[in-house]
N, C-alpha and C positions, 0 to 999 in steps of 0.2 A: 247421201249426196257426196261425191269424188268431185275433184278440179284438178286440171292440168291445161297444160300451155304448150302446144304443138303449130308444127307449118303443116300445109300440106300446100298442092295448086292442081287445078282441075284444068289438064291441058286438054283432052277433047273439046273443051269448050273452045268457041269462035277465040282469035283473038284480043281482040276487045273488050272482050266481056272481061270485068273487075277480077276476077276467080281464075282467070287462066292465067294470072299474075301467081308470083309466090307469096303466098302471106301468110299467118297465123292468126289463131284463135285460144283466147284462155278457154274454156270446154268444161261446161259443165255435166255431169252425167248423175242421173237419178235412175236407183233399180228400183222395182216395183218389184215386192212377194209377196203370195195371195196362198191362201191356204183354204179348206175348210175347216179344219182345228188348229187347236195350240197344244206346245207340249207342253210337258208338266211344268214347265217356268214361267208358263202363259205365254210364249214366241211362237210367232212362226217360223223363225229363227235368230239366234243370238244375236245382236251387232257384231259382237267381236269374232266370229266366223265368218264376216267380210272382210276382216282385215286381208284376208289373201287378195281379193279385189284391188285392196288399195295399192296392195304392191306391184299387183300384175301394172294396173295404173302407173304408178310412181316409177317403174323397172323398164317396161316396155313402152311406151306413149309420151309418158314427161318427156318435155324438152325436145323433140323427134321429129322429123320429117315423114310424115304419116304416109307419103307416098312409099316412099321406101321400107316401110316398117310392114306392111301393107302388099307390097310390090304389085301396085296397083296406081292407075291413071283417073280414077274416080274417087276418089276418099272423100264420099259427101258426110255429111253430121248422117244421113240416112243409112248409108254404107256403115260409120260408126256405132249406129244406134243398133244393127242388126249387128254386126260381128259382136256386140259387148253383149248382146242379148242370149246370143249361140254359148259364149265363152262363159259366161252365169248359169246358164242353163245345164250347161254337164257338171256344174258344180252344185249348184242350187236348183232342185226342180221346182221349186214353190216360184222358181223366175215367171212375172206374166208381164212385164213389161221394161224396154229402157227407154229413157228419156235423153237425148245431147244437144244442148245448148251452143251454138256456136257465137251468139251475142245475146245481152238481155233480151233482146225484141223476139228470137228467132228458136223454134224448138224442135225437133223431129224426134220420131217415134215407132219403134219398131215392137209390135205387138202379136205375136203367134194367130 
């Protein structure tokens, strides 16, 4: 589980709608790896060969304006959920799933 705290605003939207406003979410993200075996450590892989994650996280996303980082007009949690899926996935193939949190209540999910 990664946390970070980004803006984004979804201007396609009407405007009225809450989200076409600018505003932020602390962001929670959960990767899912799935395997058929373990290696010889019993993993399917290490924790600490995600720490590149955390960085990609902390380096590029922390504190950001996601439209811009993005250069993109839709930066939903869905939108996030697939690009961090893509972005795991050439690193880690055992990736089957991410999870992004944009509030306690709310979660999306981008699954191959």
């Amino acid at each position: 589980e990664f946390h970070f705290s980004a803006s984004h605003q979804l201007t396609d939207l009407p405007s009225d709608h809450q989200c076409a406003r600018l505003h932020g979410h602390n962001y929670v993200v959960v990767v899912e790896l799935k395997s058929e075996t373990l290696n010889k450590f019993g993993f399917v892989r290490d924790y600490q060969e995600l720490a590149v994650l955390k960085s990609y996280i902390d380096d590029t996303l922390d504190h950001r304006h996601l439209n811009e980082v993005f250069n993109s007009d839709a930066v939903t949690a869905e939108f996030l959920a697939k690009s961090l899926f893509d972005w795991c996935k050439q690193r880690f193939p055992e990736t089957a799933a991410v999870r992004i949190s944009e509030t306690p209540k709310t979660w999306a999910e981008y699954r191959a």
